[in-house]
Biopython code that builds the backbone (N, CA, C, O; Angstrom):
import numpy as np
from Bio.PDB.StructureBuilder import StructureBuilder

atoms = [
    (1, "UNK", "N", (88.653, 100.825, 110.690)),
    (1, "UNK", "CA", (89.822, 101.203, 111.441)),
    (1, "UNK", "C", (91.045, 101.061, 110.526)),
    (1, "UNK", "O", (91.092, 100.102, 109.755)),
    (2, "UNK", "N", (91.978, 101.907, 110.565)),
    (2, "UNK", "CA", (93.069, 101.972, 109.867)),
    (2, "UNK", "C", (93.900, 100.914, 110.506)),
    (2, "UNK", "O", (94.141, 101.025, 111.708)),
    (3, "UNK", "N", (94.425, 99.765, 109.746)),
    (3, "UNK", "CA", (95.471, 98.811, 109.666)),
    (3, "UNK", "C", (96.961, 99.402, 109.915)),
    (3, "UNK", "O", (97.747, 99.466, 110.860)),
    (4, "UNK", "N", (96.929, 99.724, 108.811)),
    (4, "UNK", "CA", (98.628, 99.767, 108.395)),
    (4, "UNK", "C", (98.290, 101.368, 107.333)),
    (4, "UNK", "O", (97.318, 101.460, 106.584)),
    (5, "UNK", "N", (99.353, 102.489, 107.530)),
    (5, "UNK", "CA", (99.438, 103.095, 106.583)),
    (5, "UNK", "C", (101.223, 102.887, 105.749)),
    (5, "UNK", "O", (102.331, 102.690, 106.248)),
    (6, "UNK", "N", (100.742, 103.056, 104.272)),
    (6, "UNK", "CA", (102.256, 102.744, 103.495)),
    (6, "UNK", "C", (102.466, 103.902, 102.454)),
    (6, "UNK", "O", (102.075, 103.941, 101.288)),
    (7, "UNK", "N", (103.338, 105.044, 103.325)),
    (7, "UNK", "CA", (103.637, 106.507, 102.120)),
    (7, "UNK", "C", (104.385, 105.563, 101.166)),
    (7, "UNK", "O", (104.782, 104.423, 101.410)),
    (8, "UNK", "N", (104.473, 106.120, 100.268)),
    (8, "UNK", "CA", (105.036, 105.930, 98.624)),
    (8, "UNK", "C", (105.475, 107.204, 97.673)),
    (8, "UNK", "O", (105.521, 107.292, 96.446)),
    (9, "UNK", "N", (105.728, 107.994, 98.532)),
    (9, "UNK", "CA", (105.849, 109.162, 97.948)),
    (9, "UNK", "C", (104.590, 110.050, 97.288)),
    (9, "UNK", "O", (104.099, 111.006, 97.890)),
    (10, "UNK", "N", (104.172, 109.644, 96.082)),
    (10, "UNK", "CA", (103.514, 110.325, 95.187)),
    (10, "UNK", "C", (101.777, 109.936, 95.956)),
    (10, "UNK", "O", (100.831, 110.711, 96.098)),
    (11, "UNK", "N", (101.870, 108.616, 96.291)),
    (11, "UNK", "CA", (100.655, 107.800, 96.931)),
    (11, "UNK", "C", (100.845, 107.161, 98.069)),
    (11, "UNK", "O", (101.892, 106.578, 98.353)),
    (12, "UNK", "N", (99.753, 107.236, 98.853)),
    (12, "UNK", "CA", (99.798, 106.758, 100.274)),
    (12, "UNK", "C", (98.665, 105.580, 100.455)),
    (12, "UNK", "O", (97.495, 105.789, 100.137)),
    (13, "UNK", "N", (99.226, 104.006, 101.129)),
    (13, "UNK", "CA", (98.239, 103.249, 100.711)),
    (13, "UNK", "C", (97.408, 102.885, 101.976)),
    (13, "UNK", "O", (98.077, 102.452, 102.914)),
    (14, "UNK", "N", (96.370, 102.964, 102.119)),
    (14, "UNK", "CA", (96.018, 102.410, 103.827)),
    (14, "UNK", "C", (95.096, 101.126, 103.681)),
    (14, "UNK", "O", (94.249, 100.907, 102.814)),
    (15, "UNK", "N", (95.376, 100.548, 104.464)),
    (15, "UNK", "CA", (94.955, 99.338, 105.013)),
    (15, "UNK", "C", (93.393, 99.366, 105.771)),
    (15, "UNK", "O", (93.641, 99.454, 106.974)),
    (16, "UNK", "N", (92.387, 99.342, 105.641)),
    (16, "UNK", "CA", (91.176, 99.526, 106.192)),
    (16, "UNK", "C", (90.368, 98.212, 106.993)),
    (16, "UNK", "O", (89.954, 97.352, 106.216)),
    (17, "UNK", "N", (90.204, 98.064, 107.904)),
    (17, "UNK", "CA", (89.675, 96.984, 108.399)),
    (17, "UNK", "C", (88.206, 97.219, 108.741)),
    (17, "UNK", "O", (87.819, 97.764, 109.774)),
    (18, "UNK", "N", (87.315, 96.680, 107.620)),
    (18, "UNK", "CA", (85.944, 96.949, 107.607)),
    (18, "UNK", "C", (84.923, 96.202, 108.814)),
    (18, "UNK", "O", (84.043, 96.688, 109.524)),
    (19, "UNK", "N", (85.415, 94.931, 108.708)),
    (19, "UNK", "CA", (84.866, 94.046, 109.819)),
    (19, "UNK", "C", (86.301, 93.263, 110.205)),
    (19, "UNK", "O", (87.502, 93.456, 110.018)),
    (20, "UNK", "N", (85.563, 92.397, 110.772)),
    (20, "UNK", "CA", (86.861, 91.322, 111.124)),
    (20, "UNK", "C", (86.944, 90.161, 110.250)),
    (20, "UNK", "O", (86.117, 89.266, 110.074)),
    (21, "UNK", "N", (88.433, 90.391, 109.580)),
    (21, "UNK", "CA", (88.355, 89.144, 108.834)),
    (21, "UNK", "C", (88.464, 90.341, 107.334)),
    (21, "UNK", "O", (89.273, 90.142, 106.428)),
    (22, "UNK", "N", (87.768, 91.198, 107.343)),
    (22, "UNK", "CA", (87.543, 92.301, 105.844)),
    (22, "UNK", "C", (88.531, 93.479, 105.579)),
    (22, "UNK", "O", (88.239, 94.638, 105.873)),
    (23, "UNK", "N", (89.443, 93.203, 105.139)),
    (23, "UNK", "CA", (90.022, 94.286, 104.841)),
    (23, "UNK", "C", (90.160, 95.334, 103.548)),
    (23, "UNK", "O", (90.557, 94.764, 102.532)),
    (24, "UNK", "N", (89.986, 96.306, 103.450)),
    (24, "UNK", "CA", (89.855, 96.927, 101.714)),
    (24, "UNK", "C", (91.399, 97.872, 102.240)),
    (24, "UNK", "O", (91.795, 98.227, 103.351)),
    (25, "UNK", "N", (91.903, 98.018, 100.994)),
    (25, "UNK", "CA", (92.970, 98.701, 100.264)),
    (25, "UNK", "C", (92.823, 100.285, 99.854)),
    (25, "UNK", "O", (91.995, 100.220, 98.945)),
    (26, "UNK", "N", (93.055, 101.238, 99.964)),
    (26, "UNK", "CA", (92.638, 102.421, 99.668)),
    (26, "UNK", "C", (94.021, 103.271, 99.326)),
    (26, "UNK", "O", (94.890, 103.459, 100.177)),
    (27, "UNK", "N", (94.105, 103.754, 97.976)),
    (27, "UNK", "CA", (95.000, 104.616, 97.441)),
    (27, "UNK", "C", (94.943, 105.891, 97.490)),
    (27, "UNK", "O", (94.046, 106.365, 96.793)),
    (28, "UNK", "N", (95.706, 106.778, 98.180)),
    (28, "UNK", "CA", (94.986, 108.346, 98.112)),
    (28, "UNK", "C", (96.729, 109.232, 97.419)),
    (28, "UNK", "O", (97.917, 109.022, 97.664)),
    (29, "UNK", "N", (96.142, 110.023, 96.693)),
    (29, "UNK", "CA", (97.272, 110.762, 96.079)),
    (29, "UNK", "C", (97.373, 111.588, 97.160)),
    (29, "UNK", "O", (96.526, 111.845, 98.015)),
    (30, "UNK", "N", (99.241, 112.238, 96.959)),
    (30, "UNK", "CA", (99.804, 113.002, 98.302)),
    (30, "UNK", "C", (99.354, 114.653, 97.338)),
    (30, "UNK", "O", (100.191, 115.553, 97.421)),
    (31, "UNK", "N", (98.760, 114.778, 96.951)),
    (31, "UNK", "CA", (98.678, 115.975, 96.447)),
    (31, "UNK", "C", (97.561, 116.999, 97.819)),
    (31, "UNK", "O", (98.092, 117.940, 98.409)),
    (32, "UNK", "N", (96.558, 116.734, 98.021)),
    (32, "UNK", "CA", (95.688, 117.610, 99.178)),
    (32, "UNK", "C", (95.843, 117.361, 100.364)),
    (32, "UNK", "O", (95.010, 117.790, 101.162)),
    (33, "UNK", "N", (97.090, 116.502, 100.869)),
    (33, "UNK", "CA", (97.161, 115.573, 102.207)),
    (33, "UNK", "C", (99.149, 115.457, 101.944)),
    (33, "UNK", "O", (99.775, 114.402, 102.046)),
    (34, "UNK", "N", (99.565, 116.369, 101.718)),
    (34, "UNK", "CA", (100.666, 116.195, 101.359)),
    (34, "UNK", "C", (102.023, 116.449, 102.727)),
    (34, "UNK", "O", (103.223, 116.391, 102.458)),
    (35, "UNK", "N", (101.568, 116.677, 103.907)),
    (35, "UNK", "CA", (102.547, 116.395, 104.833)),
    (35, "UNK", "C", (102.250, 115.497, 105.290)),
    (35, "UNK", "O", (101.083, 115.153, 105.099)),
    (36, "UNK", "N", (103.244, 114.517, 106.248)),
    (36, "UNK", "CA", (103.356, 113.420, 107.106)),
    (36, "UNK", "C", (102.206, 113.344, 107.947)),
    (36, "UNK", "O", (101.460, 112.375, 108.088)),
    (37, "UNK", "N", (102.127, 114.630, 108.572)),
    (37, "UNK", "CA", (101.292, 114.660, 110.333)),
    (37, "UNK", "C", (99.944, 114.647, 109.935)),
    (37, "UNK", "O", (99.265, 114.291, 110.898)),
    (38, "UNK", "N", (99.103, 114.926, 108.727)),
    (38, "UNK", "CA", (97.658, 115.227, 108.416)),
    (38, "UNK", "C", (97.523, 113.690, 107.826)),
    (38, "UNK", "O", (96.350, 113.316, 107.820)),
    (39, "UNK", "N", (98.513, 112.673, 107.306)),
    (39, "UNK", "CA", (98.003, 111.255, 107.291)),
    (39, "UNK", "C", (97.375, 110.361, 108.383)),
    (39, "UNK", "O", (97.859, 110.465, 109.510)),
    (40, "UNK", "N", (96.444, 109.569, 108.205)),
    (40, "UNK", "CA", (96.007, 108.845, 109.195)),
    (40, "UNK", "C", (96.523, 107.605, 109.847)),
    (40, "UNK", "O", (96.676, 106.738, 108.987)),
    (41, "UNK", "N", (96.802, 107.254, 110.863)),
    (41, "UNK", "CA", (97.682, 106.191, 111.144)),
    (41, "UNK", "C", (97.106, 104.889, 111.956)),
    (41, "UNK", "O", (95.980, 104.877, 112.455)),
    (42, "UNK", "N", (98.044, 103.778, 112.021)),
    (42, "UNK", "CA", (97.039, 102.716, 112.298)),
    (42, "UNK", "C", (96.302, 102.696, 113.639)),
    (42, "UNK", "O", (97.055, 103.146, 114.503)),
    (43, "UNK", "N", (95.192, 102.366, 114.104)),
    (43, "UNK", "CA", (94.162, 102.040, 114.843)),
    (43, "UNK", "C", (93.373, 103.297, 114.939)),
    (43, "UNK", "O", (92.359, 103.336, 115.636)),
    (44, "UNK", "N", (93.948, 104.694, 114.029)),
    (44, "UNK", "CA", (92.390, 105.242, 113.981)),
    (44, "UNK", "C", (91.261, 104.494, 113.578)),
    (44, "UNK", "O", (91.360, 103.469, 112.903)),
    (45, "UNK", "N", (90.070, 105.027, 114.012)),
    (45, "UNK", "CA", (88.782, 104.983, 113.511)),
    (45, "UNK", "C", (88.289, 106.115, 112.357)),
    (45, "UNK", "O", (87.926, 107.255, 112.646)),
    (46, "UNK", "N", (88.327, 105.783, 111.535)),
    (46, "UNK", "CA", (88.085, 106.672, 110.161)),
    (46, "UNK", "C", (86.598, 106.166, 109.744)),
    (46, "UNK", "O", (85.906, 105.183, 110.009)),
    (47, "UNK", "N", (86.450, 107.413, 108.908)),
    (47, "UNK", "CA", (85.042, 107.499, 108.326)),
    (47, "UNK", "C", (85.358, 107.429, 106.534)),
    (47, "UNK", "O", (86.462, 107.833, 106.169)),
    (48, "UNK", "N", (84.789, 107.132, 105.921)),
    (48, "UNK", "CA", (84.927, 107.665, 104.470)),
    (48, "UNK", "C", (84.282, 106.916, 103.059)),
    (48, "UNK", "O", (83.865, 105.760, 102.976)),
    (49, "UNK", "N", (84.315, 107.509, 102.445)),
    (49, "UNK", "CA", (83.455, 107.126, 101.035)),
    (49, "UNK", "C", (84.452, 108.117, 100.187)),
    (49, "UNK", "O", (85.211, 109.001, 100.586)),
    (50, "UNK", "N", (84.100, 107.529, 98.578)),
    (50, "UNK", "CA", (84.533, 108.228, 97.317)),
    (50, "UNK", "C", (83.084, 108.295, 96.365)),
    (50, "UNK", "O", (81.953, 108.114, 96.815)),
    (51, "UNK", "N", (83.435, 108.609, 94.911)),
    (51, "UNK", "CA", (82.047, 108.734, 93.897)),
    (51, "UNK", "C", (82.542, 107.723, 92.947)),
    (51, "UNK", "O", (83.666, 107.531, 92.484)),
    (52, "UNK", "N", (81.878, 107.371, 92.846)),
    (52, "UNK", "CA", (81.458, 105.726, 92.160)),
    (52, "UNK", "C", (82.171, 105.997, 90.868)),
    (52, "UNK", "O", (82.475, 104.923, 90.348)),
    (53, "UNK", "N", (82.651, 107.303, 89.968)),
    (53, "UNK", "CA", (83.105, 107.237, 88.743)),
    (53, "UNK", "C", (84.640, 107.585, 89.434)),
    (53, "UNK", "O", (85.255, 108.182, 88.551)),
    (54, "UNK", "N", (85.444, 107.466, 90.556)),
    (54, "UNK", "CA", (86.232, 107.244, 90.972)),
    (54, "UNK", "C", (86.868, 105.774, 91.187)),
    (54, "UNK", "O", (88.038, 105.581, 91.515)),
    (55, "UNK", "N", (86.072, 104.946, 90.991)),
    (55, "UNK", "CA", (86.273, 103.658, 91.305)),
    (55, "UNK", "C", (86.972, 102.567, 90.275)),
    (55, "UNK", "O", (87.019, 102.570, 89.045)),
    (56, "UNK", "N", (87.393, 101.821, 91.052)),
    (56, "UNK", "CA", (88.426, 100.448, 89.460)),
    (56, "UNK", "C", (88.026, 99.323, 90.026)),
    (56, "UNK", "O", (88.787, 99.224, 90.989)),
    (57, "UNK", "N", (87.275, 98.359, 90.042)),
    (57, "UNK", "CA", (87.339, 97.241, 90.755)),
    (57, "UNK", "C", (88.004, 96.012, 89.985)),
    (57, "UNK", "O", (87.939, 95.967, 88.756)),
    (58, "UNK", "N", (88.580, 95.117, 90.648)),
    (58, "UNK", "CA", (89.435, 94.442, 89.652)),
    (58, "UNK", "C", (89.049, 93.048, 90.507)),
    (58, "UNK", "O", (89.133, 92.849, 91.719)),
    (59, "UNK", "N", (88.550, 92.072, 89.332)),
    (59, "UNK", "CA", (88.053, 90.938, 89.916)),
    (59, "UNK", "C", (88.816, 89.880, 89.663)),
    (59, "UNK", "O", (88.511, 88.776, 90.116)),
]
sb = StructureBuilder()
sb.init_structure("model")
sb.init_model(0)
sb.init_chain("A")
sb.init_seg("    ")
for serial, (resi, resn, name, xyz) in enumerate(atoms, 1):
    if name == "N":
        sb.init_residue(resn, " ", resi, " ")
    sb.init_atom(name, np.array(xyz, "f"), 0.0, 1.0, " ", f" {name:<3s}", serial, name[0])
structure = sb.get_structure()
Protein backbone atom coordinates (compact mmCIF):
# COMPACT_ATOMS: atom_id res chain seq x y z
CA UNK A 1 0.00 0.00 0.00
CA UNK A 2 1.23 3.38 -0.83
CA UNK A 3 2.35 5.44 2.38
CA UNK A 4 3.23 8.74 1.45
CA UNK A 5 3.94 9.97 -2.15
CA UNK A 6 6.95 12.88 -2.42
CA UNK A 7 7.11 14.71 -6.24
CA UNK A 8 10.60 16.20 -6.58
CA UNK A 9 10.26 17.38 -9.75
CA UNK A 10 12.57 15.31 -11.94
CA UNK A 11 11.70 12.12 -9.36
CA UNK A 12 8.84 11.01 -7.47
CA UNK A 13 9.51 9.07 -4.19
CA UNK A 14 6.82 6.63 -2.72
CA UNK A 15 6.63 5.20 0.43
CA UNK A 16 5.49 1.41 0.17
CA UNK A 17 4.18 -0.45 3.07
CA UNK A 18 4.99 -4.12 2.44
CA UNK A 19 3.77 -5.60 5.73
CA UNK A 20 3.33 -3.96 8.93
CA UNK A 21 6.15 -2.60 10.48
CA UNK A 22 8.05 -2.94 6.50
CA UNK A 23 8.38 -0.22 4.60
CA UNK A 24 10.56 0.03 1.15
CA UNK A 25 11.37 3.38 -0.61
CA UNK A 26 10.82 3.47 -4.35
CA UNK A 27 12.25 6.15 -6.83
CA UNK A 28 10.48 6.49 -10.17
CA UNK A 29 11.66 9.11 -12.80
CA UNK A 30 8.83 11.76 -13.97
CA UNK A 31 9.72 11.04 -17.47
CA UNK A 32 6.66 8.11 -18.54
CA UNK A 33 4.37 9.22 -15.54
CA UNK A 34 4.94 12.81 -15.98
CA UNK A 35 1.55 14.54 -14.92
CA UNK A 36 0.27 14.93 -11.33
CA UNK A 37 -3.15 12.86 -11.77
CA UNK A 38 -1.45 9.39 -13.30
CA UNK A 39 0.82 9.37 -9.83
CA UNK A 40 -0.25 7.05 -7.21
CA UNK A 41 -1.32 8.35 -3.92
CA UNK A 42 -1.36 7.29 -0.36
CA UNK A 43 -3.55 4.24 0.72
CA UNK A 44 -3.67 2.86 -2.77
CA UNK A 45 -3.10 -0.73 -3.08
CA UNK A 46 -0.41 -1.09 -5.76
CA UNK A 47 1.12 -3.94 -7.44
CA UNK A 48 4.75 -3.86 -8.76
CA UNK A 49 8.21 -5.22 -9.45
CA UNK A 50 11.40 -3.87 -11.48
CA UNK A 51 14.54 -6.12 -13.27
CA UNK A 52 17.11 -6.95 -11.00
CA UNK A 53 19.89 -4.99 -13.27
CA UNK A 54 17.73 -1.99 -12.25
CA UNK A 55 18.49 -2.34 -8.75
CA UNK A 56 21.20 -0.45 -6.02
CA UNK A 57 20.94 -1.93 -2.71
CA UNK A 58 22.82 -0.09 -0.15
CA UNK A 59 23.64 -1.84 3.09
Amino acid sequence: MIRETVYSGPTTTYLIELAPGVTLSVLEQNTARARMEDRWCGGETVEFGWRPEHCLVLA
